[in-house]
C-alpha positions as CSV (number, residue, x, y, z in Angstrom):
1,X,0.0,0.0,0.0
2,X,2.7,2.3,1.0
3,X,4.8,1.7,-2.6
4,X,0.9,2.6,-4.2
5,X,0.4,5.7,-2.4
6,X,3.9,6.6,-3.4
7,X,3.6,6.5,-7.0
8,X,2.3,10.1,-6.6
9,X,5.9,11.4,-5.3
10,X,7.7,10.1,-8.1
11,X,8.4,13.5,-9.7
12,X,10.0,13.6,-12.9
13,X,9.6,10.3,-13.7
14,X,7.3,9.8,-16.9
15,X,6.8,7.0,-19.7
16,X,6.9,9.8,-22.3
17,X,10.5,9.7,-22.2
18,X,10.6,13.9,-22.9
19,X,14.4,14.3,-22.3
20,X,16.1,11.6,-24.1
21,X,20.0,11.9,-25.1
22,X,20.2,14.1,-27.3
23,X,17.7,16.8,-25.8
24,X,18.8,20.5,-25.9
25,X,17.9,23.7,-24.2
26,X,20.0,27.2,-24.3
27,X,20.1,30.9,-23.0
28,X,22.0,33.5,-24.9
29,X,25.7,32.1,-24.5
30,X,25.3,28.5,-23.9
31,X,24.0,25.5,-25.2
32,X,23.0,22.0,-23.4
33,X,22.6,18.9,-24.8
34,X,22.1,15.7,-22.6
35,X,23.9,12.6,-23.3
36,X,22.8,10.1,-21.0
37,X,23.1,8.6,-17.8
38,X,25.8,6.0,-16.4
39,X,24.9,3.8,-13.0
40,X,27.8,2.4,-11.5
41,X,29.9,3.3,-14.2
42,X,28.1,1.2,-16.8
43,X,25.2,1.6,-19.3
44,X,22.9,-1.3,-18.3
45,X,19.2,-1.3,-18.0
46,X,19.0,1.1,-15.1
47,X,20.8,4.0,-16.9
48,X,18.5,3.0,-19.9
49,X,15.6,3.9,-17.7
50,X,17.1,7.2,-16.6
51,X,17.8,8.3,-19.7
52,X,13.9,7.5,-21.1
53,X,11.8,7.8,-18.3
54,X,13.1,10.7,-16.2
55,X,12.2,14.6,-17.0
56,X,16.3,16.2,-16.7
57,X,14.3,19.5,-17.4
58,X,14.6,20.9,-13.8
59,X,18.9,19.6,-14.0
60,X,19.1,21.5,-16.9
61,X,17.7,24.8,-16.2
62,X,19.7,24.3,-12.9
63,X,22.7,24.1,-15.1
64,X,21.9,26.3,-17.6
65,X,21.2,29.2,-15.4
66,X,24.4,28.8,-13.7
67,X,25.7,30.0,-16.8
68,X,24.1,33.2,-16.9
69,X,26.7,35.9,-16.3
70,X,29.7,33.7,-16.9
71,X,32.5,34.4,-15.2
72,X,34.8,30.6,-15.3
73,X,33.9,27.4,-15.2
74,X,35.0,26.7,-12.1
75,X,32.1,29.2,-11.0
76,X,29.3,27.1,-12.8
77,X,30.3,24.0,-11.1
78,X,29.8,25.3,-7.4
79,X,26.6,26.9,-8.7
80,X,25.0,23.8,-9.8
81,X,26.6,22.1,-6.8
82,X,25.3,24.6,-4.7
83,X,21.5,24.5,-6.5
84,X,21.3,21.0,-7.1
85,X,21.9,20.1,-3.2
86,X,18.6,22.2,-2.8
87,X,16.8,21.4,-5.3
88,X,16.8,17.3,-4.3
89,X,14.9,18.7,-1.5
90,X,11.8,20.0,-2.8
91,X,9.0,18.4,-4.1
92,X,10.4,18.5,-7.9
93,X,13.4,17.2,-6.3
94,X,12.4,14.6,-4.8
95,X,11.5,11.4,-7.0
96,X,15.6,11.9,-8.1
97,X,16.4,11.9,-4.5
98,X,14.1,8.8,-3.4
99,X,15.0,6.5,-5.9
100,X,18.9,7.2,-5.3
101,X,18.8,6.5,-1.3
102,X,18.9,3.4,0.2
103,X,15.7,2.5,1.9
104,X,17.1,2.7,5.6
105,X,18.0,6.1,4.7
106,X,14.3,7.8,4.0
107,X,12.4,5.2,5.4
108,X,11.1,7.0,8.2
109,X,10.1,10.4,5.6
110,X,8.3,7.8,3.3
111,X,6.3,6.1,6.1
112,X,5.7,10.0,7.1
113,X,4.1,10.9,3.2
114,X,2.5,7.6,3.5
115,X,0.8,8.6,6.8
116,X,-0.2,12.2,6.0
117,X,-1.3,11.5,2.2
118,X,-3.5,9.0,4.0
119,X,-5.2,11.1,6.4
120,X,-4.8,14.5,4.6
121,X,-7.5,17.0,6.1
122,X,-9.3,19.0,3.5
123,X,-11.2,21.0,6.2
124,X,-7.7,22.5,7.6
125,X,-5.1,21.8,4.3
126,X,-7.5,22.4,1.6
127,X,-7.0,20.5,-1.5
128,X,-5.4,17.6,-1.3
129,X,-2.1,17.2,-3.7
130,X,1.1,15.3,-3.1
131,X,2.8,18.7,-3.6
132,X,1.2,19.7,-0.1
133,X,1.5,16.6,1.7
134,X,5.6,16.8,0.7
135,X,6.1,20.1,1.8
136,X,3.8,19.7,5.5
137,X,5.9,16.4,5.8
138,X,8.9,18.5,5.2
139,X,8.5,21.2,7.2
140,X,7.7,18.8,10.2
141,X,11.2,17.7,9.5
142,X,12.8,20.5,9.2
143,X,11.6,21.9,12.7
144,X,13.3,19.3,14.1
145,X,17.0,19.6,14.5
146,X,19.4,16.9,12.8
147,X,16.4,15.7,10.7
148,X,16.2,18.5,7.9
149,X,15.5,16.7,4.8
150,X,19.0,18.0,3.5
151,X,20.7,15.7,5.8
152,X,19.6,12.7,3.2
153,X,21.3,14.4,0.3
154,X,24.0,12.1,-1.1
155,X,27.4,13.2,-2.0
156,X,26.9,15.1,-5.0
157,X,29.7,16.6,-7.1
158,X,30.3,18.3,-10.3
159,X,32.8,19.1,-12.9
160,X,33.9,20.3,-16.7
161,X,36.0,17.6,-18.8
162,X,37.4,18.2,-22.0
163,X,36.2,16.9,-25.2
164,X,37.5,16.0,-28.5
165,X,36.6,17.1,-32.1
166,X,35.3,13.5,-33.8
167,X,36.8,14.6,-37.1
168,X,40.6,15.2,-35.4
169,X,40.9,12.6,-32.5
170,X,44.0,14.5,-30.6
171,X,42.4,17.9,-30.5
172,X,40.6,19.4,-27.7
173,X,37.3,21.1,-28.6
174,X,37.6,24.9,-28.6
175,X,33.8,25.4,-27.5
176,X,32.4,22.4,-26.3
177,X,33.2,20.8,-22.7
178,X,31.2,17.5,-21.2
179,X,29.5,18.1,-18.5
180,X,29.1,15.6,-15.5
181,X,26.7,15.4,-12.5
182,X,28.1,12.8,-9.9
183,X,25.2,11.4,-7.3
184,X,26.8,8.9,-4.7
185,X,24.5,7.0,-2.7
186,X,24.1,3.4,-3.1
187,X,25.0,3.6,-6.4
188,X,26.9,6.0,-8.2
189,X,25.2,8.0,-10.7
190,X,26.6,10.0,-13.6
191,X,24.5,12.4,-15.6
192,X,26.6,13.4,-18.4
193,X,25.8,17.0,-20.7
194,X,27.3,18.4,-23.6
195,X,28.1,22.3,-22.9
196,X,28.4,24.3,-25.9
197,X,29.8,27.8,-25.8
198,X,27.7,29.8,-28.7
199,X,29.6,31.9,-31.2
200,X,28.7,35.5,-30.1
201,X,28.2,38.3,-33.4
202,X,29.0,41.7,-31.9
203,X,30.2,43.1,-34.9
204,X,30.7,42.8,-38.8
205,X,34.0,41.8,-38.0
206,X,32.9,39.1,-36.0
207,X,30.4,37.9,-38.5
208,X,32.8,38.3,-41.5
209,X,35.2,35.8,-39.6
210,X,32.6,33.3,-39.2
């Protein structure tokens, strides 16, 4: 009963498979493209499932907006470090964060949505939505010290690689980087992205030399 009633707290995952490899979304300056998922290292039929049945939307925009006002790329990695270890705790966040953790770990927060979703109170919490039962769930949690909900966020880590052009094998890739999102917990996760760097016209100049 309690996996049933969870179904609703799975958030991004979908059967529509919206952000396959080879998805792309871009601001002014940057482009990114996602490239798939590793689990454990390996593509097997776990990764395959991440890559086709989760919405990486919400990762991208995280990582996209930590682009805006680029200063180095040592800068966009603490951003997205910095945003994604908050983001795993909202609602949004959540099926990612769920689905990564060992059960030991949230067992006591799922037996928690389990409990409120079942005896939800329209009278005093209006409407009912798994959105609301998350978020009185988590802020019962986060009133009480050492049990915040960020305190089940696995080591998370991020960081810029180099790339090569296909067509010349030894030669690094002026404008494009890989991007990879690390999620350790009781597996290792690795969501890789392709960051391109757009060619910016500011001039005639600029345009003739394109």
């Amino acid at each position: 009963k309690i996996d049933t009633a969870m179904e609703g707290f799975a958030t991004g995952f979908n059967l529509e498979g919206n952000t396959k490899p080879g998805f792309s979304v871009e601001n002014e300056n940057f482009k990114l493209t996602f490239s798939g998922v590793f689990y454990d290292e390996r593509k097997n039929i776990v990764s395959h499932g991440f890559e086709c049945c989760y919405d990486w939307s919400d990762v991208m925009g995280i990582v996209l907006d930590a682009t805006e006002d680029y200063d180095s790329m040592e800068e966009v990695e603490e951003l997205t470090e910095e945003a994604m270890k908050k983001w795993l705790t909202t609602f949004q966040g959540w099926g990612l964060l769920y689905c990564m953790l060992p059960a030991e770990k949230h067992r006591y927060f799922i037996l928690s949505l389990a409990n409120a979703s079942a005896n939800w109170n329209e009278a005093t919490g209006g409407p009912y939505s798994t959105e609301k039962v998350f978020d009185t769930v988590k802020n019962v949690y986060e009133n009480s010290p050492g049990k915040e909900i960020r305190h089940l966020v696995p080591r998370l880590g991020v960081c810029f690689e180099e790339m090569v052009e296909d067509t010349f094998p030894m030669k690094v890739h002026e404008r494009k980087k890989c991007f990879t999102i690390f999620l350790h917990a009781k597996c290792m996760l690795e969501i890789k992205f392709e960051v391109e760097k757009k060619r910016v016209i500011t001039n005639l100049l600029d345009l003739a030399t394109e």
